[in-house]
TIRO-2110 file (N, C-alpha, C; in Angstrom, 1 decimal):
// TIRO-2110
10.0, 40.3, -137.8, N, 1, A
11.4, 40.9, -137.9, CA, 1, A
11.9, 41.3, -136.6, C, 1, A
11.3, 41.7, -135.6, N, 2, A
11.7, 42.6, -134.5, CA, 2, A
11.9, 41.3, -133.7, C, 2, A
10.7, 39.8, -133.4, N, 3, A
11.7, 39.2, -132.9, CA, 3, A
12.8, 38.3, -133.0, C, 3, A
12.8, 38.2, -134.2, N, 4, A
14.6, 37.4, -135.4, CA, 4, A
15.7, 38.5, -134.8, C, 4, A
15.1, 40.0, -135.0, N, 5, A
16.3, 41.2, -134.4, CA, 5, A
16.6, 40.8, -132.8, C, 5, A
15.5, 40.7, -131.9, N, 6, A
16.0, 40.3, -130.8, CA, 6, A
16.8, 39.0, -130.4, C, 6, A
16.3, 37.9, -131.6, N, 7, A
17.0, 37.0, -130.8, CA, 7, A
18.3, 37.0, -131.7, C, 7, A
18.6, 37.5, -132.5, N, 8, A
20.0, 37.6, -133.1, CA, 8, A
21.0, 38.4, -131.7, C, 8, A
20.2, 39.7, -131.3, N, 9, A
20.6, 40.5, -130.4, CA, 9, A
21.5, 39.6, -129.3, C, 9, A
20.3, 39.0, -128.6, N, 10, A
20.6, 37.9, -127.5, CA, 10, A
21.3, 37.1, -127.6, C, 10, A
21.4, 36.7, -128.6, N, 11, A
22.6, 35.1, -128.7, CA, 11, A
21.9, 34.2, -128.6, C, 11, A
22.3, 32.8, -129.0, N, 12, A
21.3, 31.7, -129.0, CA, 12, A
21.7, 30.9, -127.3, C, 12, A
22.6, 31.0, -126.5, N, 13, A
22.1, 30.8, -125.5, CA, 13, A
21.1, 31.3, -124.7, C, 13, A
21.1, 32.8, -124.5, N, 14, A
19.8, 33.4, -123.9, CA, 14, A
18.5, 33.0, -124.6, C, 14, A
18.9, 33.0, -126.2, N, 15, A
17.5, 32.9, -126.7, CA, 15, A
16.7, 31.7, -126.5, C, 15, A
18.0, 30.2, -126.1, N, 16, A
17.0, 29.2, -125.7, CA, 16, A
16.4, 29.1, -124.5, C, 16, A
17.1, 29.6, -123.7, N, 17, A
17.0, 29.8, -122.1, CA, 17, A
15.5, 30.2, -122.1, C, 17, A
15.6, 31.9, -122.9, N, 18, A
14.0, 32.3, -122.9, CA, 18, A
12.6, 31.3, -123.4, C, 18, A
13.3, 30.8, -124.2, N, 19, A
12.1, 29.9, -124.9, CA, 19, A
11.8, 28.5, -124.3, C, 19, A
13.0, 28.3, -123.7, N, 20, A
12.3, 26.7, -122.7, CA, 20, A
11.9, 27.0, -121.4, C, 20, A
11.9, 28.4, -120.9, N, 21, A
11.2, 29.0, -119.9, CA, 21, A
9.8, 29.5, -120.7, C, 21, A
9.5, 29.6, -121.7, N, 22, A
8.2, 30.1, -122.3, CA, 22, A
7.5, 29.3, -122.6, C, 22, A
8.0, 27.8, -123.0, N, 23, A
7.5, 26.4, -123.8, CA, 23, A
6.9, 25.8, -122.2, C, 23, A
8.0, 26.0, -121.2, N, 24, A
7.7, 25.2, -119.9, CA, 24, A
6.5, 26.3, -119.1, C, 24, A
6.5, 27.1, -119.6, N, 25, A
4.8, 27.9, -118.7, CA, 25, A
3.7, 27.6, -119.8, C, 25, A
3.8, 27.9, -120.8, N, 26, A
3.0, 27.3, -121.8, CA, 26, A
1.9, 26.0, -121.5, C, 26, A
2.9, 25.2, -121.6, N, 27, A
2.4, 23.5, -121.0, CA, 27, A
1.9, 23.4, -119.9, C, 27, A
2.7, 24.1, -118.7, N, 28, A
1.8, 24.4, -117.6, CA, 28, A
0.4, 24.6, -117.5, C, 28, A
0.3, 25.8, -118.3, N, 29, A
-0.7, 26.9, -118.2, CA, 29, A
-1.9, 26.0, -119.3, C, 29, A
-1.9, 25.5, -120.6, N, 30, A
-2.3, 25.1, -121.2, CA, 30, A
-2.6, 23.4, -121.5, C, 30, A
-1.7, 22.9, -120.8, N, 31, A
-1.6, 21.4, -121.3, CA, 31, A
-2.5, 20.6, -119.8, C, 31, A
-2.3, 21.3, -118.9, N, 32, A
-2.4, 20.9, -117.6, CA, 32, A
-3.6, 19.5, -117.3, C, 32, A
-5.2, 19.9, -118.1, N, 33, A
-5.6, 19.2, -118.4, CA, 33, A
-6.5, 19.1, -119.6, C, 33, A
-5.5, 17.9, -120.5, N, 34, A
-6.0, 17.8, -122.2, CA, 34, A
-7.5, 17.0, -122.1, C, 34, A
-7.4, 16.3, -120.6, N, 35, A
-9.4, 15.6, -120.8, CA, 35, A
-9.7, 17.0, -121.4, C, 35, A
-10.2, 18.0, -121.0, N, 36, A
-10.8, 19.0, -121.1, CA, 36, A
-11.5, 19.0, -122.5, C, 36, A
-10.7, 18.7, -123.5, N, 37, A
-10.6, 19.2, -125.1, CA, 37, A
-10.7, 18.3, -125.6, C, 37, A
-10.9, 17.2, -125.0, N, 38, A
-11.6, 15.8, -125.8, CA, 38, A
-12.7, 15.9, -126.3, C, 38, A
-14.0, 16.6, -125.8, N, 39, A
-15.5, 16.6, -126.5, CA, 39, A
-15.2, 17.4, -127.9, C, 39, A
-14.8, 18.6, -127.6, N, 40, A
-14.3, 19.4, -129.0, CA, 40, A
-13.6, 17.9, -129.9, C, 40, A
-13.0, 18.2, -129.8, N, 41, A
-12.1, 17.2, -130.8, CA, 41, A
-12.9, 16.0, -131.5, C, 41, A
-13.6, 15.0, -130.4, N, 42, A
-14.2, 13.6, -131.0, CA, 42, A
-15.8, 14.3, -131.9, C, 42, A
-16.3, 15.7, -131.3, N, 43, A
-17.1, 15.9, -131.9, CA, 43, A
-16.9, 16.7, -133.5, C, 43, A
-16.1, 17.0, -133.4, N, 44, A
-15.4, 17.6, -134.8, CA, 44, A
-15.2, 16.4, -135.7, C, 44, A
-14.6, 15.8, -135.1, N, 45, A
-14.4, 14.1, -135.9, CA, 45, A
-15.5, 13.7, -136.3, C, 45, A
-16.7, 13.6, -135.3, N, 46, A
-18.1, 13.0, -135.8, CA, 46, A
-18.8, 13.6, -137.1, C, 46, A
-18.4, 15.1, -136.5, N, 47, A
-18.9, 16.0, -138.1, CA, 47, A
-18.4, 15.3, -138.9, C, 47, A
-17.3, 15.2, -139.2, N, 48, A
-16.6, 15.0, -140.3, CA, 48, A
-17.2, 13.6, -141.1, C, 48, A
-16.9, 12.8, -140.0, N, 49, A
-18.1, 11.2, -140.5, CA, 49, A
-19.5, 11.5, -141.3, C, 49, A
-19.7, 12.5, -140.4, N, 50, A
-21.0, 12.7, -141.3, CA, 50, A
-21.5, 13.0, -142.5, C, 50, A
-19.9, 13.9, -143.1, N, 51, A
-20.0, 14.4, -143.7, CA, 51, A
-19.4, 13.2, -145.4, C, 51, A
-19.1, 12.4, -145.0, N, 52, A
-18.6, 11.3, -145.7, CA, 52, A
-17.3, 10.7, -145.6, C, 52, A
-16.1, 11.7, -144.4, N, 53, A
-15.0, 11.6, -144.2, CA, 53, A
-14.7, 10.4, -143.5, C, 53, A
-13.4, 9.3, -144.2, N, 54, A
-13.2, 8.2, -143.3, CA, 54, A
-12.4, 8.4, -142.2, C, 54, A
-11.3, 9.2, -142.6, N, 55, A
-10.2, 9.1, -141.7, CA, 55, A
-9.8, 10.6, -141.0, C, 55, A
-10.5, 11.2, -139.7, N, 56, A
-9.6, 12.4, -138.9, CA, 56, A
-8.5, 12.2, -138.2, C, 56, A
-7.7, 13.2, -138.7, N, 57, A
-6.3, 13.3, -137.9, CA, 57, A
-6.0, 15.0, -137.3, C, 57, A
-5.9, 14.9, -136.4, N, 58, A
-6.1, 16.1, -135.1, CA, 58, A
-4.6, 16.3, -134.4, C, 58, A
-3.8, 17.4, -134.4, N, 59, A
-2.8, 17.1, -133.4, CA, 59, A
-2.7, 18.8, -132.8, C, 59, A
-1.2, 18.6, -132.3, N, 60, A
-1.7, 20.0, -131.6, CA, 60, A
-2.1, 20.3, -130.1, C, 60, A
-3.1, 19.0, -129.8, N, 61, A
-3.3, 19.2, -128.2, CA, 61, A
-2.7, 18.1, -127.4, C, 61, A
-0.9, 17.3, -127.8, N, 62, A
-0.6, 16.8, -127.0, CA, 62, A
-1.3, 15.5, -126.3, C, 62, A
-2.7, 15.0, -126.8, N, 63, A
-3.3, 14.3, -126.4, CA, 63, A
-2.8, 12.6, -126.8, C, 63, A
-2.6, 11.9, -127.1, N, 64, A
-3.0, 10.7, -127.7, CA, 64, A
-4.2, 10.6, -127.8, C, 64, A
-4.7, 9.9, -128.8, N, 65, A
-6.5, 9.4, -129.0, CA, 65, A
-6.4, 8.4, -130.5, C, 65, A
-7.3, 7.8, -130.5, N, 66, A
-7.4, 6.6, -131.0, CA, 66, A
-8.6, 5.9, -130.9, C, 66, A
-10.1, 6.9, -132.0, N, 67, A
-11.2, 6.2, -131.6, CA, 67, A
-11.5, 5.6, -133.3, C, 67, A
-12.5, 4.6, -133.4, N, 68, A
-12.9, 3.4, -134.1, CA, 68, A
-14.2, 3.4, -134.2, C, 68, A
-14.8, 4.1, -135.2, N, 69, A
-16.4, 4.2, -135.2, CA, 69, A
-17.0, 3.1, -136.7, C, 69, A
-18.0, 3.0, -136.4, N, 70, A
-18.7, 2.0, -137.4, CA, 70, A
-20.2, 3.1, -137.8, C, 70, A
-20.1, 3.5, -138.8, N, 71, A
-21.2, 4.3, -139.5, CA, 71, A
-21.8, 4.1, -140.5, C, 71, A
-23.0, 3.6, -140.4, N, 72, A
-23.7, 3.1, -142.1, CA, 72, A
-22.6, 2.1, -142.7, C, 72, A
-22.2, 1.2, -141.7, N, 73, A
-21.3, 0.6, -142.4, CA, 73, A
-20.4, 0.3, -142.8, C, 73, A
-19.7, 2.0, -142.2, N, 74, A
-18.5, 1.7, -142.7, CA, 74, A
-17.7, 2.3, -141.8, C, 74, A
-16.1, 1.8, -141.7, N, 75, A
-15.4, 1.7, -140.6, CA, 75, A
-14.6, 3.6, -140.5, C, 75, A
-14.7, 3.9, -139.5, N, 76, A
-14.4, 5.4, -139.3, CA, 76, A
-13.2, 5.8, -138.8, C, 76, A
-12.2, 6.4, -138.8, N, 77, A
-11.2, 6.7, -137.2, CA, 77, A
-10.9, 8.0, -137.3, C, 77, A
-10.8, 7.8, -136.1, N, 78, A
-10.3, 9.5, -135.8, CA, 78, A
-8.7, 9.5, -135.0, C, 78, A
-7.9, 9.8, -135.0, N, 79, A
-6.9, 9.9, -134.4, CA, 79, A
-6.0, 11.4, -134.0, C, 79, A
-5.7, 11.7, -132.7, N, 80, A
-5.0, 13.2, -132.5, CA, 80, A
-3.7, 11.9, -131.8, C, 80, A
-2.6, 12.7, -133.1, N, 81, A
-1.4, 12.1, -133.0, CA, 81, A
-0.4, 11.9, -131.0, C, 81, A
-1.2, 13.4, -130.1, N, 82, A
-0.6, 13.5, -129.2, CA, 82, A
1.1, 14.5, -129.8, C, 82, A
2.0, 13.8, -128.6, N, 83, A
3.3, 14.5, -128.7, CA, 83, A
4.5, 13.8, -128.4, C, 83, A
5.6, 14.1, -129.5, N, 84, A
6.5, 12.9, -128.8, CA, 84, A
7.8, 13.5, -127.5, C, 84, A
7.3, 14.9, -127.3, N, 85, A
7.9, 15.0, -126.2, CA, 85, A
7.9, 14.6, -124.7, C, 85, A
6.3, 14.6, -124.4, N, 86, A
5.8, 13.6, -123.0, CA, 86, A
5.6, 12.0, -123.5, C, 86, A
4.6, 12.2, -124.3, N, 87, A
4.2, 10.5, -124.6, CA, 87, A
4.6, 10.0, -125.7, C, 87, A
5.4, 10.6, -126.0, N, 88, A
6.1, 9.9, -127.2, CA, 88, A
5.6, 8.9, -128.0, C, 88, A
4.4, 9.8, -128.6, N, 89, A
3.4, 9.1, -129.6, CA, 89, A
3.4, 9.7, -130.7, C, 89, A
2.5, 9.1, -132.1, N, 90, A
3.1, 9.2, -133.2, CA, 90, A
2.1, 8.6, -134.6, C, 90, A
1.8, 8.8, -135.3, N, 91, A
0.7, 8.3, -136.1, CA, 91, A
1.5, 7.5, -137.3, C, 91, A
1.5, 6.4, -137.6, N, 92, A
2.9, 5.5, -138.6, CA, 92, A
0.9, 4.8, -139.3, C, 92, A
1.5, 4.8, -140.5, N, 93, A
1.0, 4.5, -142.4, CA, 93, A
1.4, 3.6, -142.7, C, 93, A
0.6, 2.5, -142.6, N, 94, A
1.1, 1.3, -144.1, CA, 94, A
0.1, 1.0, -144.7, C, 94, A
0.7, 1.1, -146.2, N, 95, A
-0.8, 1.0, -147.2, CA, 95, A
-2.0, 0.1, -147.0, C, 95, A
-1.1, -1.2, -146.8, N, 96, A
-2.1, -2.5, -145.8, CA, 96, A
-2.5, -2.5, -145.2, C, 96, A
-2.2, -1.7, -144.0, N, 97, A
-2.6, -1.9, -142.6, CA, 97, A
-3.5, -0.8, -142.2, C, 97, A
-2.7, 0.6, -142.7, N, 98, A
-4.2, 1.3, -142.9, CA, 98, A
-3.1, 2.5, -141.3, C, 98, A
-3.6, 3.5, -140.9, N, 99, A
-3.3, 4.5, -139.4, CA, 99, A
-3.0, 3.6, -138.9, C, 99, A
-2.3, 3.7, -137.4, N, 100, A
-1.6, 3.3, -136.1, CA, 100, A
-1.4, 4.1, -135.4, C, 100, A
-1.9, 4.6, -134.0, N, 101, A
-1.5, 5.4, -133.2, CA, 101, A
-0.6, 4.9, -132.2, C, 101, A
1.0, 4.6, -132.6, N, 102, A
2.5, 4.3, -131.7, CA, 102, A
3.0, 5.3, -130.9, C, 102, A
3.5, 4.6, -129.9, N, 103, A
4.2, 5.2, -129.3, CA, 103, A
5.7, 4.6, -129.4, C, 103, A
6.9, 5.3, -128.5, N, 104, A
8.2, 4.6, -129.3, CA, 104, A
8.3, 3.6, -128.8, C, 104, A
8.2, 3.3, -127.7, N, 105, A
8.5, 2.0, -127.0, CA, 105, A
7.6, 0.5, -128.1, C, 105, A
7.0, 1.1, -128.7, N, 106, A
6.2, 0.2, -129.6, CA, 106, A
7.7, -0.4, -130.4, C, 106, A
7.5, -2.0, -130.8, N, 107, A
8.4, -2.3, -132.1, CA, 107, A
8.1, -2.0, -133.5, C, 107, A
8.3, -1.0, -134.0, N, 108, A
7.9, -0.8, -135.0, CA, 108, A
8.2, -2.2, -135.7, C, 108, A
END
């Protein structure tokens, strides 16, 4: 409530100002380097295989990824969709075809 009251307060010009100054240290401070947070990630995914799961999807850290495992047989993926503000990536579904990790410059 207190900060809906502030940003009504401010107006929506100040209030974006603040926030694409808070989004842009954010990413700095956090995005800087996403290798980092790859082992977490592919290893959570492997849990998940283990556990009988075919298909992980992960987003959130901005990353793109796109891995393809074979386990007892059977085909695995793991995918962190990334973000379409830097890499303008994107995870696109067809019943046939099964996940795709695109970016836009792709032809859909």
């Amino acid at each position: 409530r207190f900060s809906y009251a502030l940003m009504r307060w401010a107006g929506p010009i100040l209030s974006m100002k603040v926030a694409k100054r808070l989004s842009a240290r954010s990413r700095r401070k956090n995005h800087s380097q996403p290798i980092a947070h790859i082992p977490v990630f592919r290893t959570f995914a492997m849990n998940k295989f283990r556990e009988g799961i075919d298909v992980v999807i992960l987003g959130h850290s901005h990353y793109p990824e796109e891995v393809l495992e074979r386990i007892d047989g059977r085909e695995k993926a793991y995918f962190n969709v990334g973000d379409w503000i830097t890499r303008f990536s994107y995870l696109r579904y067809k019943p046939k075809v099964g996940f795709k990790l695109c970016y836009h410059e792709d032809k859909l």
